[in-house]
Structure formats: structure tokens, C-alpha cells
N, C-alpha and C positions, 0 to 999 in steps of 0.2 A: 543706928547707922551713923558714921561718922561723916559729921557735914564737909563736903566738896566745893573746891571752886577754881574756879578758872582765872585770871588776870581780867578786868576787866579796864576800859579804857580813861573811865572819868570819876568813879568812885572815889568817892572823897575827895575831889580837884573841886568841885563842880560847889559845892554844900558845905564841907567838911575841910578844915586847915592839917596841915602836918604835922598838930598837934593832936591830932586824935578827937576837936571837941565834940559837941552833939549837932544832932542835924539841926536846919534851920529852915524853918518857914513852911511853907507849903500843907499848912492843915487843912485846908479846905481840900485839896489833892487828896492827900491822904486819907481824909474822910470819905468821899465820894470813892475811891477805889474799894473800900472796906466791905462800903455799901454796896457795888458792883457784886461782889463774891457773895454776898447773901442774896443777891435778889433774882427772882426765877428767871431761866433763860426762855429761850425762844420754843424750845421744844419742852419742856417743862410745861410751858402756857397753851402748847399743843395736844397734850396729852400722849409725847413720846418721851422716852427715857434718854437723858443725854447719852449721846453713842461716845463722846470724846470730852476730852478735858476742858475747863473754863477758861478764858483765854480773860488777859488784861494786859492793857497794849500800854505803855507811859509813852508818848511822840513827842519828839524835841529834838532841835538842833545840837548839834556834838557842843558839850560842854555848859550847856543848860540846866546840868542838875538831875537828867534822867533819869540817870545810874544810880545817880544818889537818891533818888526818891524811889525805885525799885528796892534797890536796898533796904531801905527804910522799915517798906511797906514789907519786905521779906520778914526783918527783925521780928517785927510788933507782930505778924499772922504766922512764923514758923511751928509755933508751939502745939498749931491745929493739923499739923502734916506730921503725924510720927515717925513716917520714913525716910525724912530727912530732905535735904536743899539739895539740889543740883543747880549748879551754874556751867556755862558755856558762854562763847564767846564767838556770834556768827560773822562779823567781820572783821578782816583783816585791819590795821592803821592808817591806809591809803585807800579803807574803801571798799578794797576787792572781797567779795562774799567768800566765806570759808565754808569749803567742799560739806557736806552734807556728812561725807563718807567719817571725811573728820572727826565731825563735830559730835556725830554719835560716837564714834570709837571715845571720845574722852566720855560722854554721857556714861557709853556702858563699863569705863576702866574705873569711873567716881564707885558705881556700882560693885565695882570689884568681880565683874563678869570677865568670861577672856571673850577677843576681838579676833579672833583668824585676822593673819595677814592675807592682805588681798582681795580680803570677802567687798564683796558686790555694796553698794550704797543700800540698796533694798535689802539685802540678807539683813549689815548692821539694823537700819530701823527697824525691821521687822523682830529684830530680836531685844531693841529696846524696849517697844511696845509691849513685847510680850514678858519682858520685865518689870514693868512698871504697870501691871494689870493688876488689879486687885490690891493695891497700894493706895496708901496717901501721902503722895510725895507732892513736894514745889520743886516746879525747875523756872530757874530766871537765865533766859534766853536773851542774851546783851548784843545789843549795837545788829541786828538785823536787817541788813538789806532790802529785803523784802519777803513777800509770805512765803515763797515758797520755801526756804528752808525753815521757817516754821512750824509750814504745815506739815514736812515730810516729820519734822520731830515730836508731835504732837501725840501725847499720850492717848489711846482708846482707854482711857481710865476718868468716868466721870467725879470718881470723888480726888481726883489731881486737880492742882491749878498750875496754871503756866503765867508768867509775868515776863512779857515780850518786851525789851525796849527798843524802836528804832526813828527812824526819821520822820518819819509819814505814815498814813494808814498802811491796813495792810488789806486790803482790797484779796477780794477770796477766801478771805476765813472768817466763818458764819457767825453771828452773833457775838463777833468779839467788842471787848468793851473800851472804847480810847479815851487816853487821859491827856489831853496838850496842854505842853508846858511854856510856859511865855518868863518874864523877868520876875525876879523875884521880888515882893512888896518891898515900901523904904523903911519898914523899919529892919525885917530881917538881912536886908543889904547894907544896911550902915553896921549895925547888929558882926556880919563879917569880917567887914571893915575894922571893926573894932579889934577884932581878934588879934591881927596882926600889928596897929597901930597903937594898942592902948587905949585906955577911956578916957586920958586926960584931953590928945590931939582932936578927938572927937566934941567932946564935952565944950570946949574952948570956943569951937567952930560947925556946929552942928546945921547949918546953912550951908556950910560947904561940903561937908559928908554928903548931905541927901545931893546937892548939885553935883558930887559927883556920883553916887550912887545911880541920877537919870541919867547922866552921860553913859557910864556901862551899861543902860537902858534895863537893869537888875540882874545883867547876866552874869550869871556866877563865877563861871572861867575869869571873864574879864574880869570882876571885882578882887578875886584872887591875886590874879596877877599887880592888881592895883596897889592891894594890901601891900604885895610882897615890896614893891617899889617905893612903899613909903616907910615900912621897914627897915629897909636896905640905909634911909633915910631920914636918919631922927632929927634932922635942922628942917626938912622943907614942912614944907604948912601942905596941909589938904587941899587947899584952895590952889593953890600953883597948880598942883596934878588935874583939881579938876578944869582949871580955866585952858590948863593945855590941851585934853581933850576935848572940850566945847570947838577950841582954836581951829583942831583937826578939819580941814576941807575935805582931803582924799575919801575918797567911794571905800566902802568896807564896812562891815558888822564894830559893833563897839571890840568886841576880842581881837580883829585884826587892827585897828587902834589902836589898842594900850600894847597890844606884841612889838606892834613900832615904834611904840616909842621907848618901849625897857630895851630892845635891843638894840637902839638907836647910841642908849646909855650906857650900854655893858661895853668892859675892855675891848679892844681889840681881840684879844683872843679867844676870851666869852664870848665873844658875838659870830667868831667863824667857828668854834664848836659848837654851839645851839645849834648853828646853822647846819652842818654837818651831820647834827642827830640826825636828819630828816634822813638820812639815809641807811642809820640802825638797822637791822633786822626785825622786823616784830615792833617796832617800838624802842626793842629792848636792847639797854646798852651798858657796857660795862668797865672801868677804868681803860681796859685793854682795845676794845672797838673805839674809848672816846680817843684814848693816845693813835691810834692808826691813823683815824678819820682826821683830824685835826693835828697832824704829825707833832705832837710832842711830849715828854715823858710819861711815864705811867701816872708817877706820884704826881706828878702837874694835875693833869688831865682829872684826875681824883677830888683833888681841891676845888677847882673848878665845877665840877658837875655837883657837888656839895654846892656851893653857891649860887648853881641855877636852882638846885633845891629848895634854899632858903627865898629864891625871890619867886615859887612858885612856878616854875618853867618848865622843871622835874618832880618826879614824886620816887621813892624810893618802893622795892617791891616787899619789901619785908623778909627778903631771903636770908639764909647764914652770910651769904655771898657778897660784898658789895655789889648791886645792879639797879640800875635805876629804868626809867618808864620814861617814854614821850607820850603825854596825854594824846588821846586821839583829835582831841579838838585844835590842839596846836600842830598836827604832822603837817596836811595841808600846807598852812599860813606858812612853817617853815621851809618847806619843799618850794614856794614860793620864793620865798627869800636867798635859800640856796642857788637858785638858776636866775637870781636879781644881781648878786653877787659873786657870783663864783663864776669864771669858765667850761664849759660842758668839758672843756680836757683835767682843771682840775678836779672836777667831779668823781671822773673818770679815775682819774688818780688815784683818788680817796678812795672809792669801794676798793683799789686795787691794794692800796696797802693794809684794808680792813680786811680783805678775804687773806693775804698772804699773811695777816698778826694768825687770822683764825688757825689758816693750816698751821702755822711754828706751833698754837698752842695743844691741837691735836695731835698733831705727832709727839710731842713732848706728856701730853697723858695717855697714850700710848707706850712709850718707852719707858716712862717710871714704872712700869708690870714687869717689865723685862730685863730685870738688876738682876739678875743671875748670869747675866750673857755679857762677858768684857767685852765686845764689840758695843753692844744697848748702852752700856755704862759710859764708855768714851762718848760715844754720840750725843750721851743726854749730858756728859760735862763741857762740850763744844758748844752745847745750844747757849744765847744770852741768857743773863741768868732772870729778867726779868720775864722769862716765856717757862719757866723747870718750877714743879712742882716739889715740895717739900715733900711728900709721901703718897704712896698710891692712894691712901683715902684723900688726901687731899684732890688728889689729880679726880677722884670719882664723884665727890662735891661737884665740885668742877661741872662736871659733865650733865650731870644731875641736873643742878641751876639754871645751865646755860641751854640746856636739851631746848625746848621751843626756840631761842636764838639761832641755834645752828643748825637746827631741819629748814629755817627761817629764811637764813643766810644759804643754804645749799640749793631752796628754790628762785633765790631771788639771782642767783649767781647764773643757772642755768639760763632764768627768765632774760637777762641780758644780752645774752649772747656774742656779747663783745670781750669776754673775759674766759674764753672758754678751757683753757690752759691754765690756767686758776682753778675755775669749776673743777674741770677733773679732779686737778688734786687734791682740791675740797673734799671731794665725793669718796676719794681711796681715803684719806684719812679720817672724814667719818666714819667710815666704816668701820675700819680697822680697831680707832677708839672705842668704837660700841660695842662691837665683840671681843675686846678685852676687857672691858669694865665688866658690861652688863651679860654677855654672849648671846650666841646664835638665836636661841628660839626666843629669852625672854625680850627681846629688843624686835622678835620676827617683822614686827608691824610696821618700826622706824626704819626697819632695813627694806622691804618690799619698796616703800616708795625711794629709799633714797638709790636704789636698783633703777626703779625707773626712771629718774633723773640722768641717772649715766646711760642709759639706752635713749633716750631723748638728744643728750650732745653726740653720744657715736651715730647716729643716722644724722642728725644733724650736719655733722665733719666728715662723715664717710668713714668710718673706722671701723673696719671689720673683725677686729680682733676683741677690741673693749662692747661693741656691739654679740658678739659672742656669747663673752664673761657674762653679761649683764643679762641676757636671755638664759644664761645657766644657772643664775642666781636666785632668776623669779621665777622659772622653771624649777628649782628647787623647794621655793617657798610656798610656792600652788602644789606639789606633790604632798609638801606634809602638813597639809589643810585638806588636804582630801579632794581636792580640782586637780584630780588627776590629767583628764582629758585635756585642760588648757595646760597641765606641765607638757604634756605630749606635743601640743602645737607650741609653744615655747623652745624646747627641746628639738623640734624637726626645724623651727627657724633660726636656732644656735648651729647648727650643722652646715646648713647653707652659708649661714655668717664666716666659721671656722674654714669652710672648702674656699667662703674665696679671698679669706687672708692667709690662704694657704697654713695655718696653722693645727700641728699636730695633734698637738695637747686636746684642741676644741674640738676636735670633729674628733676623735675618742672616746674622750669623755659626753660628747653629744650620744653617737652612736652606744653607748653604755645607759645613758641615762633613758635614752627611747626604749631602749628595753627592759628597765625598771619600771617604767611608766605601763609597759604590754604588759608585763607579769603581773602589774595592780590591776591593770586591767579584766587579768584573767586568761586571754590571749598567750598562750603559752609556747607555743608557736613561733610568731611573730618577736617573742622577748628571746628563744634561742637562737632564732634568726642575728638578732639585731647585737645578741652578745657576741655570735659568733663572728661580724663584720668588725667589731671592737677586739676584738681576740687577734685575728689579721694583722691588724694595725699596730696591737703592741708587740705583735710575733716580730714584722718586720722592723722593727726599731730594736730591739734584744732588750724588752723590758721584762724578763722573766719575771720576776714578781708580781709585775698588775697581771700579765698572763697569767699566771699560777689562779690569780685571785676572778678571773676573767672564767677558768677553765670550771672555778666552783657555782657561779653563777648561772654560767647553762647548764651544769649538772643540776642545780635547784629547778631550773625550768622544765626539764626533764622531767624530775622526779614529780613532780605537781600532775606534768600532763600524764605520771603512770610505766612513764618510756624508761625501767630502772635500767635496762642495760645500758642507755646511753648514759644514763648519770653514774653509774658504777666506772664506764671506761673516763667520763669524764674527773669524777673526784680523784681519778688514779693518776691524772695527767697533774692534776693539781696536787697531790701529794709527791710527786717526783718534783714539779716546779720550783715547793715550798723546800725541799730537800736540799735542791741544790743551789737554792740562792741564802741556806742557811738559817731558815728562820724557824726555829724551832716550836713556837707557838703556835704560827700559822700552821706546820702539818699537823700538829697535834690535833686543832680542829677539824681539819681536812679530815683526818683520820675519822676524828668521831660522828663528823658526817657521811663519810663512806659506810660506816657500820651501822650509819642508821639506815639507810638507804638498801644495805645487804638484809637487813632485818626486815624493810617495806619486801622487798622482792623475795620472802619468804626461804633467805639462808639463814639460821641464828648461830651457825655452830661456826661459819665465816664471819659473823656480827660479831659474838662473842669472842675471835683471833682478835678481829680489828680493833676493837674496843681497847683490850688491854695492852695492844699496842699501844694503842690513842696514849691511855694512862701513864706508861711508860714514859713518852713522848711528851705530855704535860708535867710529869712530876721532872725532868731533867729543863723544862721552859720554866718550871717553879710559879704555877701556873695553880694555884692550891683552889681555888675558885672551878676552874675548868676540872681538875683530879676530881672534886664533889662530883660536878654534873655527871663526870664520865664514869665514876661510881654506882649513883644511879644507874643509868645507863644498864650499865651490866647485871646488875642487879635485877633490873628488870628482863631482863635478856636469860639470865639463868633460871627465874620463873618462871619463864614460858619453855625454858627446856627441862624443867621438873627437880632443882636442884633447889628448894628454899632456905636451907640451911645458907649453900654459900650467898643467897642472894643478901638474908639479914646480913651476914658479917661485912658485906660491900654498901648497904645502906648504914649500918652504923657506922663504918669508918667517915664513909660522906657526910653524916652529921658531927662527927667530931671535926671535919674539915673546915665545915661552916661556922660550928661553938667557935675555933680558933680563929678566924678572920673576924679582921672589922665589919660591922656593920654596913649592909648595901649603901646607904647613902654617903658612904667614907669611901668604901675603895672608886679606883680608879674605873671608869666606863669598860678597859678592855680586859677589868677582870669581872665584870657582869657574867654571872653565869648565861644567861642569854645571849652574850658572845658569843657561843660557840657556834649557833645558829646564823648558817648567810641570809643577809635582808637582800631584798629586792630594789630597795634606795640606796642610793650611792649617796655616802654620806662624808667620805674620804676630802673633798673640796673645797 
């Protein structure tokens, strides 16, 4: 299996320089956890069989090295888990615990399982578990809030191990094993120190190393950041850094310490884009969010976050992309200094120009799909050109990369609630972007929630209209997951929505979609009812067409519950429909649903007329796909009326139909022979 992993917050900040070296220190740790995985657990020594996986807990404050020593211990024990690493990431940058529902849906995508959009927090676990049975996998479960989303992710797999990292114990989960982590010894801290300084600065002054070494009290973050500073700084002496923080009186951890005094030191405009990260999505930022946030050029802003690179402040994420990380142990301290410094209105300002850079760049990988269309083309050469993608793969990178960023950014937009006219159009141009890159169902999952975000602000603002859309949407996404029933109450509360923003289109398309829902149901009844209410409504507008298509619909309903006469008079209404709004394709179908339908009701010598009408009707649509089916068709129709000769000559010509066409997964969806068949989901929206 191919090892997975997730972003995680302090990975290599903590232990490890940005130079890739080896880890440092912590063998005793390291030992003792080793030891933990070999030694019997508590049911073991009972004489029961472990029901669930081995838990090892690494505890320690953000930027302690956690991550790092997790890691570590991943490296060196991988080799005993054949089925490979999963990692995940249970807290968010600020803290806030990431949804269960989440955090399995990534578990089970590492796995290469699918995830229904929408499924329930218990469906995913439950079908993680039951993927990870009989396995021997490690998963390292980062930055953890607390047990409970541990324990919901917890393999029933006793020969799995699980490597938890988080703050504190985790109270409720049985026999787990904790490893707390405190500063790092003096020599492995000075040892860091080095890395970035050199062995002469050290060598010269090695009283002054270790004195600052206690001043970061051996915390790694801090040491880091210290390195970086004196890097930055090949004239100062060790001793100056560390006697300045000895000097320090202010209340604070050593890491909030040495963050004050590098950004005490950084330019001016260094110091209010640091600051400004704190307000990234995710963490995660990118030339384009740091120019927003920080109002100034792309290329600036670039350089710039390169240099908080170098002094440690940033860590890059290793993407094609440029995009760099706010370590999780400096968001806080920065968020801090953000509202030390800045006014709550320029704040304000900032996320406002960082969601309006987001939507320019959305729309613009959007409309790089759409260079066939002179109108897309004008509009994509009006946009700056710093926001226009040089090619659609360019633009799908893009999207790619930045995906956690801008699901990031579209809850955190909602989450404010003061920007809500943003958000929206946040919300339309994700969307939009993801089903032209990625489309409808492979993306089902990112689109469900980002659905529900926009029915979050329309109740929110009162908007009955975008509240509608947004119940049509997830009513759509619960129907082709198989939650039928919740698409039906979705669906019945999009109607209400649509009746009282008085809008046509929704209460329509609601009343259509309730009765795709009854037909899945089975309720067949109820689904000609609810087409026929839909049928009304496009009658009186003079939508002949969806009428046409409306009139095929309850004739399907019909024919299911056995009532052929009514789906004969009905598929008749919809082939005059299709006639007269000129669409030569659609009656073609019509047609060959009517003679299937004459066929159920035991006419074949009326099936057999229809049909080759059909035929006729398709080879003038040039419809070579549908001419096979309808082939068939007949073919089988003259068998049952005792003619085999003409049935073969009508089955071979439909295999020469098929030899001559592309390959199903080439043509186009509405030359699918299975087109010609009406679905019960409305898929047209």
C-alpha cells in the first residue's frame, strides 16, 4: 500500500531544521515507547484477547517535538505494519477539534476506499473499522484534542497500532500508554543550535550555547526560531541572544519569548505579514493569501515568506506549488500579536481582501476550462493578470494544492459571519471551480459540505431562494448515495423554500425531484402524483420541452405500477411534445419507450410499428448509439413474434453499429445506450 499522510503541524519545526537533518535526542523516549508495543497489555494479563488496537499516546505542548518524536518512532517501527502508515490530523491550527466525520473520510480516501457524500460520522467509522480488520497497519493520529475523536477512530484490529499525539492524557481510553515530553537535553539542544549557526559560533562560546539552550528551557520550537535568528545574523555572538532572553521579564513560555523578540526585529513589513498569517486558512498560505492579507505584491510577498522561512517562522509544504505552513505552535502567539497590533477593522479588512484575492482566483480556474466561448475568453483577458492561469492544468494544480486551503477558507468565511456577501461568492465559485476541474460525483464529498455552508448563510440572511438551491443540491447528493428518504425531506423543504421566494424554477424542480425520490421509493403513486404537480407548472409557463420530458416521467411511473394505458397515452403526449419543439433525439427515445411499453402491455405488432419508427427517428438524430439499442429492440420483438431470420439481420447490423463507434468510455454520456431509458433522478441541474 502506498504510505499516506496528512499535513501535520510541527514535523520537523520541533526536532528537525529545513534542511532535512536527523532527528535529535530523545532516546530514552524513544526506547520506552518501543518497549510499550512489546509489552502485554492489560487484557493480555487477564486472559482476554485484545478487542482493539494498541494505543501510544506522545503528550506535549505544541511545538515540543511531539510530532517529531511520533514520527520517528513511525520511521524505525513502520517496517512491522505491512499495510502501511496512515496519518491524519485531529486538530485544526487554532485548536478547534476536526469533525470525526472528516477525519475518517481522509483515513478511508488514504485507503483508497470511497466515502459517500453525506454519510453519517458512524457509517464512515464503522466502515473504517471494518477496513482496517484483519490488517496490520499504523495510523499516527496528530495534534488530538481529546479521546474522543480517538477513540471513535480506533481500530478493532489488535495486531494495529495507533500513535496518538496530543496535549494531555487522554482519559477514557483503556490501557493507553503516555509518553511526556519536556525540553530537550543540553547537549541535543545546543547539537540544534548548531545546525543553523555553524560549529565554529558554538565551538568559541560553548557557555553561551548551553546558557541559551536553558533560557529556551530545551524547547525545540524556541531553539529553532533562535537558530534561525542567529543565522539571519552572522556578526552577533550567542551570548547577546542569550543574555537578551535571560533579560526577558514579560510572563510567557520560552517560545513566546524568542517570537518577540524575532518579530520585534523583522522589517516592518515582515512583521505585519507574520502577523497577518495568523489569519491563513488552515495554516496554510500561499504568495497569493500572503499579497491579500498583507496588501502588497505577489512577487513581494513571496520573498518575504521565503525569509520567514529561513528564520524559521515558516516551513514550506513540499507541494509543486509554492505554499508554505504556519506551524501550529506559533498560530496562537501570532493571533496574539495580530490583535496587539492591528485594529479589529484592519483585521477585518484583511480576511476581506484575502477571500475577494480567493474568489478572483476561482473564477479565473474556472474560466481557463472555458476558451472556447468568446465571451470566457474576454473575461479571462480583463482579469489582472497576476490572478489568470497559464493553462487549464495549470489552473487544476492550482486547485489541487490549495483544496484543504479553500474548504478552509469557505468555513471559516461562513464561520464569521460579518462577511457574508463574500462568503456567498466564495461558496458559488468553489463550486463551480470543482465541477469543472474535478466534476460532480468525483468531488460529491467536497461539494456536500460546501452545499451546506450555503444553506447555513441563506437561513442565516433569510434568503429563500439560495436556501432552495442549497436543499436541491444536498437533496441531490443524499439521492445518489442511497438516503433516499433524507433526499425526500430535503426536497419537501426546498419547495417550501422556493413557494416563498416565490420562485418558479424551485418549486419545479422541487416538485419533480419529490417524485424521483417516491419512484425510488417505490411509491409509484405518489411519484405520478408529484410529476403530474410539476407537469402543471411547466404547462403553464410554455415550457414544452421539460413538459415533453415531464409527460415521460409519469408515463415511467405508470408503467412500474403496471397502469400501461396511462403510460401509452402518456409517452404519446411526450412524443407530440418532443415533435414539436423539434428535438429529434428526444422523440426518438420517446418513441422507443413507447414500444417498449406497447410490448409490456402485450401489443408486439404495435411495438414492432414503433420501434422502427423509433429507428428512423434516431438514424435522422444520427444517434448511431441509440439506432444499436433500437436494433436490439426489434430484434427481440420479431422473436417473440416468430420471425428469427429478421431478428438475426437486426442484431447483426447493431453489432456493426457498436464495432463502428468509440468505445463506451469515449463517447459522450447522451450517446450511452442506456440513454434511451428515462431515470427517476433528475440529473438535468
Amino acid at each position: 500500500m502506498t504510505d499516506q499522510a496528512v499535513d501535520t503541524d510541527e514535523a520537523r519545526l520541533s526536532a528537525h531544521t529545513a534542511a532535512g537533518d536527523g532527528f535529535l535526542g530523545r532516546t530514552r523516549e524513544l526506547k520506552e515507547l518501543r518497549a510499550d508495543i512489546e509489552r502485554a497489555g492489560l487484557d493480555t494479563l487477564s486472559g482476554r484477547k485484545a478487542p482493539r488496537a494498541r494505543v501510544l499516546l506522545v503528550a506535549g505542548r505544541p511545538g515540543s517535538g511531539r510530532t517529531a518524536l511520533a514520527e520517528e518512532l513511525v520511521r524505525q517501527v513502520a517496517g512491522r505494519y505491512p499495510d502501511g502508515v496512515l496519518r491524519v490530523r485531529l486538530g485544526e491550527p487554532d485548536g478547534t477539534p476536526v469533525p470525526v466525520e472528516r477525519a475518517a473520510r481522509e483515513l478511508l480516501g488514504a485507503l483508497g476506499l470511497p466515502t459517500p457524500a453525506g454519510a453519517a460520522e458512524d457509517d464512515l467509522t464503522e466502515a473504517l473499522r471494518a477496513a482496517l480488520a484483519g490488517r496490520r497497519t499504523l495510523l499516527l493520529l496528530d495534534d488530538a484534542p481529546g479521546a474522543e475523536q480517538v477513540d471513535a477512530l480506533l481500530p478493532e484490529a489488535p495486531d494495529c497500532l495507533v500513535v496518538a499525539v496530543s496535549g494531555g492524557p487522554l482519559t477514557g481510553i483503556a490501557d493507553v500508554r503516555p509518553c511526556t515530553l519536556g525540553g530537550l537535553d543540553t547537549k541535543s539542544a545546543v547539537e540544534l543550535l548548531t545546525r543553523f549557526t555553524g560549529s565554529v559560533r558554538i565551538t568559541v562560546d560553548p557557555r553561551s550555547a548551553e546558557s541559551l539552550a536553558e533560557a529556551c528551557q530545551g524547547h525545540p520550537a524556541a531553539l529553532v526560531l533562535a537558530g534561525g535568528w542567529l543565522a539571519a545574523r552572522p556578526q552577533a555572538a550567542v551570548s547577546d541572544l542569550a543574555k537578551r532572553l535571560h533579560a526577558d521579564t514579560e510572563d510567557g513560555t520560552p517560545l513566546a519569548r524568542v517570537l518577540r523578540l524575532v518579530h520585534a526585529q523583522l522589517p516592518g513589513p515582515a512583521a505585519r505579514m507574520l502577523r497577518m498569517l495568523s489569519l491563513a486558512p488552515a495554516g496554510l498560505a500561499d504568495p497569493h493569501t500572503a499579497s491579500a492579507l498583507a496588501g502588497c505584491s505577489v512577487e513581494g510577498a513571496r520573498a518575504v515568506l521565503d525569509d520567514l522561512v529561513a528564520l524559521g517562522l515558516l516551513r514550506t509544504t513540499g507541494s509543486p506549488l509554492p505554499q508554505y505552513e504556519v506551524p501550529g505552535c506559533l498560530q496562537p502567539l501570532l493571533k496574539a500579536l495580530a490583535e496587539t497590533h492591528e485594529r479589529p477593522a484592519e483585521l477585518q479588512l484583511a480576511r476581506a481582501r484575502m477571500l475577494e484575492r480567493t474568489v478572483r482566483l476561482l473564477q479565473a480556474c474556472r474560466t481557463i476550462t472555458e476558451t472556447d466561448s468568446p465571451q470566457a475568453r474576454e473575461k479571462l483577458n480583463a482579469m489582472p493578470r497576476e490572478v489568470r492561469f497559464p493553462s487549464p492544468r495549470a489552473a487544476a494544480d492550482w486547485l489541487r494544492v490549495r483544496r484543504p486551503a479553500l474548504l478552509a477558507s469557505a468555513r471559516l468565511a461562513v464561520a464569521d459571519g460579518e462577511l457574508d456577501t463574500l462568503a456567498r461568492r466564495l461558496l458559488s465559485q468553489l463550486v463551480r471551480a470543482v465541477v469543472a476541474h474535478v466534476g460532480t460525483r468525483a468531488a460529491a464529498a467536497d461539494l456536500y459540505g460546501v452545499h451546506g455552508l450555503v444553506l447555513d448563510v441563506a437561513e442565516r440572511r433569510g434568503l429563500s431562494r439560495e436556501k432552495a438551491a442549497a436543499l436541491l443540491n444536498l437533496g441531490d447528493l443524499d439521492a445518489q448515495t442511497g438516503r433516499t428518504r433524507d433526499a425526500l425531506a430535503r426536497y419537501r423543504s426546498a419547495l417550501d423554500a422556493g413557494r416563498e421566494a416565490n420562485d418558479p424554477y424551485a418549486t419545479g424542480r422541487a416538485m419533480e425531484s419529490v417524485g424521483g425520490a417516491y419512484q425510488e421509493l417505490g411509491d409509484h403513486d405518489r411519484a405520478a402524483d408529484w410529476y403530474g404537480r410539476a407537469l402543471s407548472e411547466r404547462l403553464a409557463r410554455g415550457e414544452r420541452e421539460q413538459a415533453a420530458r415531464l409527460y415521460g416521467r409519469i408515463a415511467t411511473a405508470h408503467t412500474y405500477a403496471g397502469r400501461y394505458g396511462e403510460a401509452l397515452r402518456n409517452w404519446r403526449a411526450a412524443v407530440a411534445g418532443y415533435r414539436k419543439s423539434g428535438d429529434v433525439a428526444a422523440q426518438a427515445r420517446a418513441l422507443s419507450e413507447l414500444a417498449r411499453v406497447q410490448e409490456y402491455a402485450g401489443r408486439p405488432e404495435e411495438s414492432l410499428r414503433t420501434c422502427q419508427e423509433a429507428v428512423e427517428w434516431a438514424r435522422r438524430a444520427e444517434d448511431v448509439r441509440l439506432q444499436a439499442a433500437l436494433q436490439l429492440r426489434l430484434a427481440d420483438t420479431l422473436e417473440h413474434l416468430g420471425d428469427p431470420a429478421s431478428a438475426h439481420l437486426h442484431r447483426a447490423a447493431a453489432e456493426r453499429m457498436l464495432d463502428e463507434e468509440p468505445s463506451k468510455d469515449d463517447a459522450s454520456p447522451e450517446h450511452d445506450v442506456s440513454a434511451c431509458e428515462i431515470r427517476s433522478a433528475v440529473s438535468e441541474d
